[in-house]
KOLDREN-924294 format. One record per residue (C-alpha): x, y, z; residue number from 1; residue in three letters. Coordinates in Angstrom, 1 decimal. Layout:
BEGIN
{pt {X,Y,Z},NUM,Ala}
...
***
This chain:
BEGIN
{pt {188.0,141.0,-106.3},1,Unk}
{pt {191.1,140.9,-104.6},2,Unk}
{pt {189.2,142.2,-101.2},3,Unk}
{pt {186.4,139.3,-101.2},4,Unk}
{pt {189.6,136.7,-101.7},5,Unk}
{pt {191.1,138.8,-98.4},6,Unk}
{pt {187.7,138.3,-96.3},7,Unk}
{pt {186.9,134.7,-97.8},8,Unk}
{pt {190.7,134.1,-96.7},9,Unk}
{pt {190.3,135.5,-93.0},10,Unk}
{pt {187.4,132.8,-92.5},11,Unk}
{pt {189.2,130.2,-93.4},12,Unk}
{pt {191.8,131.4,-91.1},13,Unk}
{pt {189.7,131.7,-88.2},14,Unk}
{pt {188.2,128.2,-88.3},15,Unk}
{pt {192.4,126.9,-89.1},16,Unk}
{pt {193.1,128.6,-85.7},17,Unk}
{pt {190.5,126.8,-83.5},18,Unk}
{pt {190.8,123.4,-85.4},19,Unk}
{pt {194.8,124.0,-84.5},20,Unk}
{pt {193.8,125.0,-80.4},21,Unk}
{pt {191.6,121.6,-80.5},22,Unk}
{pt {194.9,119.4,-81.9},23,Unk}
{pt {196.7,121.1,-79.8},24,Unk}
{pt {194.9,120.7,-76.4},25,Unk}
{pt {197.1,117.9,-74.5},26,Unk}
{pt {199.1,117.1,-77.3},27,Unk}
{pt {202.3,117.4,-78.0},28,Unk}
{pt {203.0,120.4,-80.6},29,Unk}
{pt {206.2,119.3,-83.0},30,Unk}
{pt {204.0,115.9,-84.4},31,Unk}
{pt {200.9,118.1,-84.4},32,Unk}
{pt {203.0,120.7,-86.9},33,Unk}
{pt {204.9,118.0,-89.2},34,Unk}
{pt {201.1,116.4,-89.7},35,Unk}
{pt {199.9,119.7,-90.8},36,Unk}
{pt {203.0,119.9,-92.8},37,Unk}
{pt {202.4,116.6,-94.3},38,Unk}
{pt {199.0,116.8,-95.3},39,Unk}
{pt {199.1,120.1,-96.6},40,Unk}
{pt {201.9,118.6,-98.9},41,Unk}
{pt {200.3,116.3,-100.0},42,Unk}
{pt {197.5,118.7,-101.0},43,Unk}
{pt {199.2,120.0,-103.1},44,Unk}
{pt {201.5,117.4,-104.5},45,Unk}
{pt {199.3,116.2,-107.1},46,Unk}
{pt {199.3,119.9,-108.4},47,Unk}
{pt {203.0,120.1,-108.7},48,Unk}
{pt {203.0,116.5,-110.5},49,Unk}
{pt {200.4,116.8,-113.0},50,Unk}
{pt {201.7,120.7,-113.9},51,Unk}
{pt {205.5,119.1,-114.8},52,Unk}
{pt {204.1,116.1,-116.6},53,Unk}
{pt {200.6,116.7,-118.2},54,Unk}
{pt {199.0,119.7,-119.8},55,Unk}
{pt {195.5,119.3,-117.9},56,Unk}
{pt {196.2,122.3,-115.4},57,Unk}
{pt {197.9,124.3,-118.3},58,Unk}
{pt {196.1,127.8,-117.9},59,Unk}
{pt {193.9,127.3,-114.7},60,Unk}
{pt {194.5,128.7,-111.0},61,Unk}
{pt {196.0,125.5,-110.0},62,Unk}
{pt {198.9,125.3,-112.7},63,Unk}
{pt {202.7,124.8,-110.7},64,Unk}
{pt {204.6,127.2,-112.8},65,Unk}
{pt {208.0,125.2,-113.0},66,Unk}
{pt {211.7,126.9,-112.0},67,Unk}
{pt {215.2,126.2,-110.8},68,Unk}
{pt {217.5,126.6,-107.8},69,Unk}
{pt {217.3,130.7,-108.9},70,Unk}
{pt {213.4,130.6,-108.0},71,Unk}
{pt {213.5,128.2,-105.3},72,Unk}
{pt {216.2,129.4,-102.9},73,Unk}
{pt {213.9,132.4,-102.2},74,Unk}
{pt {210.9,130.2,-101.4},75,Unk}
{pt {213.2,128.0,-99.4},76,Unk}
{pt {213.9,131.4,-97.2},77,Unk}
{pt {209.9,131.6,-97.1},78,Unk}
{pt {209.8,128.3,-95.8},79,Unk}
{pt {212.1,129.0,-93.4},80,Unk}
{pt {210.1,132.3,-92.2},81,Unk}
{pt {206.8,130.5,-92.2},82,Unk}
{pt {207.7,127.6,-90.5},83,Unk}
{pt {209.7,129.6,-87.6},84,Unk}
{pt {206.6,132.0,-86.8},85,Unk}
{pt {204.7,128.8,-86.6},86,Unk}
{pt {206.5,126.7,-84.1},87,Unk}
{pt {206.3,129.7,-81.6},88,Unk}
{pt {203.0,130.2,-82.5},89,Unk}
{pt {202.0,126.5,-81.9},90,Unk}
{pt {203.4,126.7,-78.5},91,Unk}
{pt {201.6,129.6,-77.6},92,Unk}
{pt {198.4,128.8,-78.9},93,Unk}
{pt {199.0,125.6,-77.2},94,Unk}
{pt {198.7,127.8,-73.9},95,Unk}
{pt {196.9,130.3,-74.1},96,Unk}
{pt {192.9,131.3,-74.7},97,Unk}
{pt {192.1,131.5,-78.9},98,Unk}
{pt {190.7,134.7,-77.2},99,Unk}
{pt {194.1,136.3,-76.1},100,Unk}
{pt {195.8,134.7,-79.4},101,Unk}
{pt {194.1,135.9,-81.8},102,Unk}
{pt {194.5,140.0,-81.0},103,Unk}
{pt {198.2,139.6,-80.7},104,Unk}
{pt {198.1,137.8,-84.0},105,Unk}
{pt {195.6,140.5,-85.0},106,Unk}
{pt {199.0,142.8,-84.4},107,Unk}
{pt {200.3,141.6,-87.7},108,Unk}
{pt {198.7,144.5,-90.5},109,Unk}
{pt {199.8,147.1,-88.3},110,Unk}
{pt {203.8,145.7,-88.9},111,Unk}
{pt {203.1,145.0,-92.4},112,Unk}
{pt {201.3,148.7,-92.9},113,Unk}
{pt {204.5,150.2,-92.0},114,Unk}
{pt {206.8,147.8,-94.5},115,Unk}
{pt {204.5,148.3,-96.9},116,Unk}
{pt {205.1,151.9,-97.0},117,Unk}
{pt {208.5,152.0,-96.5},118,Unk}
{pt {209.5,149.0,-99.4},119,Unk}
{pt {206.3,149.2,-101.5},120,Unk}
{pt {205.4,152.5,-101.4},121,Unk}
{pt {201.9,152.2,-100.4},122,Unk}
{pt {199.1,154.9,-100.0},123,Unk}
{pt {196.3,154.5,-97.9},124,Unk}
{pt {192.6,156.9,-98.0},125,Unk}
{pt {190.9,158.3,-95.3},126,Unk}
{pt {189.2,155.5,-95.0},127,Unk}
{pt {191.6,153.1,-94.9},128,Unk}
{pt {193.0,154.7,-92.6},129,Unk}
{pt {189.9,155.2,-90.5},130,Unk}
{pt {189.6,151.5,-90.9},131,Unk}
{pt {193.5,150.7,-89.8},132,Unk}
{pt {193.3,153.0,-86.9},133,Unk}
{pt {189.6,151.4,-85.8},134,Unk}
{pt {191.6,147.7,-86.0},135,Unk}
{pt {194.3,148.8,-84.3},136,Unk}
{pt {192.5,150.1,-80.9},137,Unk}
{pt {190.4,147.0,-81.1},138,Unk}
{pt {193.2,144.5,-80.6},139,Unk}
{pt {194.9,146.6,-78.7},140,Unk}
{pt {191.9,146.4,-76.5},141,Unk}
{pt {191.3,143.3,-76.5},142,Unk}
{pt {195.0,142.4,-76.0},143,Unk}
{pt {194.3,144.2,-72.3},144,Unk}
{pt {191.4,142.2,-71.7},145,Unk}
{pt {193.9,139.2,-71.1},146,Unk}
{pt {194.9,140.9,-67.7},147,Unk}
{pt {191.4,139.9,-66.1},148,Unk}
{pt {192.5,136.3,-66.7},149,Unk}
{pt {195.1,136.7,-64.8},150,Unk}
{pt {197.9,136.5,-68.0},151,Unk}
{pt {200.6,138.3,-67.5},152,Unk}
{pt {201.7,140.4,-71.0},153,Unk}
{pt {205.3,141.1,-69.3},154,Unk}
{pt {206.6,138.0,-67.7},155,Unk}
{pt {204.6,135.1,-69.6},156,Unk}
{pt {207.1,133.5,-72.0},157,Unk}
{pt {204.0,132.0,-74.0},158,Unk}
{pt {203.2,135.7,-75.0},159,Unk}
{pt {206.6,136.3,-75.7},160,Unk}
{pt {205.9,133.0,-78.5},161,Unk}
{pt {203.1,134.6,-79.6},162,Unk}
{pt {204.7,138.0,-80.4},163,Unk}
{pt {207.5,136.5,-82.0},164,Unk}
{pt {205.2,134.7,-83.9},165,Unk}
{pt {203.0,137.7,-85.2},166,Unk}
{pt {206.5,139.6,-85.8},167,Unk}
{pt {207.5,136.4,-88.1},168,Unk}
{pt {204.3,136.6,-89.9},169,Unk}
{pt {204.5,140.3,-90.8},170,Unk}
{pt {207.7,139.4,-92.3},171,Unk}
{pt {206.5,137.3,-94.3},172,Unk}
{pt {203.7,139.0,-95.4},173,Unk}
{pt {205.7,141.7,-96.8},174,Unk}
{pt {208.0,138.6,-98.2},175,Unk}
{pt {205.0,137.3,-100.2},176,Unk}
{pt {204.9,140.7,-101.8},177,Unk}
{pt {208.5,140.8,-102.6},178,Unk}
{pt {208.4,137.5,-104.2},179,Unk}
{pt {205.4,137.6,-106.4},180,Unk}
{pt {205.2,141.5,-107.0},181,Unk}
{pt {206.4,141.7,-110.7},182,Unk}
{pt {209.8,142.9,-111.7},183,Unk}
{pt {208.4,145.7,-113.1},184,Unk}
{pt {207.6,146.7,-109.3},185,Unk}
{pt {210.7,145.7,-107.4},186,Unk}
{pt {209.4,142.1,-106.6},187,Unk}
{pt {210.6,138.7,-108.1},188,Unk}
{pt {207.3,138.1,-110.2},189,Unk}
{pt {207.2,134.2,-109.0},190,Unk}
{pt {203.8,132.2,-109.6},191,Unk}
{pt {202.0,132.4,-106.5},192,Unk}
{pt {201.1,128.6,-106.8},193,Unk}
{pt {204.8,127.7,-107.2},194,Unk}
{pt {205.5,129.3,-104.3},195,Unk}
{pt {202.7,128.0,-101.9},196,Unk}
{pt {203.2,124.4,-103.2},197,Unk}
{pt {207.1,124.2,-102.6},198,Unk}
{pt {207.6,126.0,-99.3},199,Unk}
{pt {204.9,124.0,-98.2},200,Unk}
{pt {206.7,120.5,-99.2},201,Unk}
{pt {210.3,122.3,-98.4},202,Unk}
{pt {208.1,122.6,-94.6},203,Unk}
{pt {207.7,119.2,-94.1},204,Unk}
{pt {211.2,118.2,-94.9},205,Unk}
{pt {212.1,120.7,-92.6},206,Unk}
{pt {209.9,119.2,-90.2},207,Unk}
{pt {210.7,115.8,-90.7},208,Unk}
{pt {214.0,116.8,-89.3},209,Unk}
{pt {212.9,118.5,-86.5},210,Unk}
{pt {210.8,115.9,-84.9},211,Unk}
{pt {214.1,113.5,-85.0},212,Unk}
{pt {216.1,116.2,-83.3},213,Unk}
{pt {214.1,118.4,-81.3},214,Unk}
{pt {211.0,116.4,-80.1},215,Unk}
{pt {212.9,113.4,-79.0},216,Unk}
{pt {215.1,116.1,-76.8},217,Unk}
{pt {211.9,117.7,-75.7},218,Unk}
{pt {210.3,114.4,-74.7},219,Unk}
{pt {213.7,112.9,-72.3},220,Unk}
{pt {213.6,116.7,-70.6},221,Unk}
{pt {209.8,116.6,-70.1},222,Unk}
{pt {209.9,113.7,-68.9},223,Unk}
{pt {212.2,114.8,-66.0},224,Unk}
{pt {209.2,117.1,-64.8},225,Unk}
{pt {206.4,114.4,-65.0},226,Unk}
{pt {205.7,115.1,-61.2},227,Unk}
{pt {205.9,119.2,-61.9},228,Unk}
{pt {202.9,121.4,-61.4},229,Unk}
{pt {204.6,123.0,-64.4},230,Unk}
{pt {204.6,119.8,-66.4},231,Unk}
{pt {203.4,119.9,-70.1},232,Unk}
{pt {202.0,116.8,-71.9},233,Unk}
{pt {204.2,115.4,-74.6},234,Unk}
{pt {202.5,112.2,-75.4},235,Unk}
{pt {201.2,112.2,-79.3},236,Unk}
{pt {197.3,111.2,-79.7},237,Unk}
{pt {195.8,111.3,-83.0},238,Unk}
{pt {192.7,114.3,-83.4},239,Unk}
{pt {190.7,114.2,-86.8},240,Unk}
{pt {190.9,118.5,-86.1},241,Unk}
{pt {194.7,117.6,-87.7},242,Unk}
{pt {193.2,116.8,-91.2},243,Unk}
{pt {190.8,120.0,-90.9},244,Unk}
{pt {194.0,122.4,-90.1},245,Unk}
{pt {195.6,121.3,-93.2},246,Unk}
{pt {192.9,121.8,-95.2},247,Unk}
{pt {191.4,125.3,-93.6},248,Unk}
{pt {195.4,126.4,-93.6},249,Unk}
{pt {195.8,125.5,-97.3},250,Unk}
{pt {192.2,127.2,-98.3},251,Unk}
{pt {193.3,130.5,-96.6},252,Unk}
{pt {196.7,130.4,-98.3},253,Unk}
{pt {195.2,130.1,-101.5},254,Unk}
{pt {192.8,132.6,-101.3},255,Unk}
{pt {195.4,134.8,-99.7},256,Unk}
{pt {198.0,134.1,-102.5},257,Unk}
{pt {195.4,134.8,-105.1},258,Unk}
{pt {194.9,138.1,-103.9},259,Unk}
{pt {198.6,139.1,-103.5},260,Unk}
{pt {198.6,138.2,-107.2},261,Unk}
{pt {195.7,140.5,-108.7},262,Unk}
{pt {197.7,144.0,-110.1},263,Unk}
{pt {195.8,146.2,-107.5},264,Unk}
{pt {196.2,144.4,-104.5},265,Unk}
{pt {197.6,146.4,-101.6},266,Unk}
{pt {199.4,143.8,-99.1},267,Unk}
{pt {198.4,146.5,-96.4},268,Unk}
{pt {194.6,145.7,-96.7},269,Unk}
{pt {195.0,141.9,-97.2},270,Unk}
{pt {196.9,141.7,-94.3},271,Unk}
{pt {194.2,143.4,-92.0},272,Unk}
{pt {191.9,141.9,-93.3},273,Unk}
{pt {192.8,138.4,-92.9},274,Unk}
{pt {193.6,139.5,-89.0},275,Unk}
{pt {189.5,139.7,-89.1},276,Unk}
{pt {189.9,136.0,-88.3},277,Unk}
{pt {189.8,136.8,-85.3},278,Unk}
{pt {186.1,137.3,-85.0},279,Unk}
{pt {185.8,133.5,-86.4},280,Unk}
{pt {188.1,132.7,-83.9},281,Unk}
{pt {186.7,134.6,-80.9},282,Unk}
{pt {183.3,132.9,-81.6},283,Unk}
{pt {184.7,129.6,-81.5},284,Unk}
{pt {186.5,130.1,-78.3},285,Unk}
{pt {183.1,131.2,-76.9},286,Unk}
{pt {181.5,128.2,-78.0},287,Unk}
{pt {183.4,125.3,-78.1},288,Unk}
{pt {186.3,126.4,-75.8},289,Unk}
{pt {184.1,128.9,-72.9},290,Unk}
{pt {186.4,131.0,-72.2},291,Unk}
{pt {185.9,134.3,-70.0},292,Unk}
{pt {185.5,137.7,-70.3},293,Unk}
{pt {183.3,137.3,-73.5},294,Unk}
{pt {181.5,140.9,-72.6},295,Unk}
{pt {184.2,142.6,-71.8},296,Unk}
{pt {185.6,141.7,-75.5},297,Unk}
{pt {182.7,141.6,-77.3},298,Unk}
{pt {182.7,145.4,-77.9},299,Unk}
{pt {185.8,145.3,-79.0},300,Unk}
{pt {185.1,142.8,-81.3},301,Unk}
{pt {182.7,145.5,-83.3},302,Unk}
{pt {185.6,148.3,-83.2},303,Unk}
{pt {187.0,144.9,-85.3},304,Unk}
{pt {184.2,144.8,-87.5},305,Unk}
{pt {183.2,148.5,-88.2},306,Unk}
{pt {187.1,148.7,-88.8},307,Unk}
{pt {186.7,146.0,-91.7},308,Unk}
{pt {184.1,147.7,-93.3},309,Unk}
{pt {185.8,151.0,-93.4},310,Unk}
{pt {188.3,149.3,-95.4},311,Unk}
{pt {186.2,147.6,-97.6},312,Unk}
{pt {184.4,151.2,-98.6},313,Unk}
{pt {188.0,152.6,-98.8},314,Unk}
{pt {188.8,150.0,-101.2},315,Unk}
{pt {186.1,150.0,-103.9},316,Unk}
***
């Protein structure tokens, strides 16, 4: 069960990623993030209300288990974790082809494999680990495809974004763990929906506070460079895709959180296999986006693929 939530997760992560390129394409990236922020709040709001007030959700996936400053520092640190990885993420994405964004992204499992076994102990079979080795020559792959399109891996600060981005994420894969792993297991046993609702709320205050700061900064030293090849657009216009991240982002959470909470889920295997989003991803930079070198990554895309359903067999 826990496996279907992991693939049903990576689609919805795959269509998040180009509704966020198509936001992000001459807009300015700190509004873009606090509307995501916002709506995904609001989301789940409703959720957090009627589970302190009403019994209706009493007993249902959607119940807001309720807990004090003991519980909600550590999703407050999550917040913090999440919403990091995502600013440098936005920018990058911002830049760069969903093509070259979503292998380095893709990077992700093979960071959280390693935590995994070091802090949870996990054990991989032979054919999970036919399936991790499969992904991890795939992206890798596909990561040197970016070369023909003229994207420097070494000197080009928006890659730099993106790794630090991927490196964030793994972190807080392996956080997720930690938090809602039960006590029993060395983890803090929190209810997964308490913890997506709240660091996603605690995001947007967050956020809130770094558009008054940050973007108004960003926007008086862009503004200096108006006549500079190097110029980036700053202006804010509105893009319905906005709406859609919020809603893809918070459908992959859930699904992802729901996994993370079954008793046999192995944070490993979720984690790889939500990097399968970048098939969905790839596929929508071919057609909506047309960007190059599709051939050339196309076969790596099945190394991708044939690596997924290795893990899938191993996990049965």
């Amino acid at each position: 069960m826990w496996l279907i939530l992991a693939f049903l997760s990576a689609a919805s992560l795959g269509v998040y990623d180009a509704l966020k390129k198509k936001a992000l394409k001459g807009n300015a990236v700190i509004p873009v993030l606090l509307l995501n922020t916002l709506f995904s709040s609001l989301i789940f709001l409703p959720f957090v209300v009627l589970s302190a007030t009403t019994d209706v959700l009493d007993g249902t996936l959607l119940h807001v288990a309720s807990g004090g400053w003991a519980q909600h520092k550590y999703i407050v640190g999550k917040a913090l974790l999440v919403l990091s990885s995502w600013v440098l993420g936005y920018y990058g994405m911002k830049h760069l082809p969903l093509t070259i964004v979503g292998p380095i992204n893709a990077t992700r499992p093979v960071m959280v494999l390693v935590g995994a076994m070091l802090l949870f102990g996990e054990k991989l079979n032979a054919w999970q680990w036919a399936g991790v080795l499969l992904a991890v020559v795939s992206f890798f792959m596909l990561s040197r495809s970016g070369r023909k399109e003229g994207i420097d891996f070494r000197h080009d600060h928006w890659i730099y974004m993106i790794v630090g981005a991927a490196v964030l994420g793994a972190l807080s894969g392996l956080y997720d763990k930690y938090l809602m792993a039960p006590p029993g297991e060395g983890g803090l046993g929190l209810d997964r929906m308490m913890v997506q609702s709240w660091f996603t709320i605690y995001q947007c205050g967050m956020m809130a506070i770094m558009l008054l700061v940050w973007w108004r900064n960003e926007r008086r030293r862009e503004s200096c460079l108006s006549n500079s090849a190097t110029h980036v657009p700053v202006a804010f216009h509105w893009d319905w895709a906005i709406i859609g991240i919020s809603i893809f982002l918070s459908l992959a959470d859930f699904l992802y959180f729901y996994a993370l909470s079954l008793p046999t889920a192995m944070i490993s295997i979720v984690s790889m296999v939500r990097r399968g989003s970048v098939v969905v991803s790839f596929l929508c930079g071919a057609l909506f986006f047309h960007e190059k070198n599709l051939k050339a990554k196309a076969a790596d895309l099945a190394l991708v693929l044939l690596g997924l359903v290795f893990l899938y067999i191993g996990s049965r």
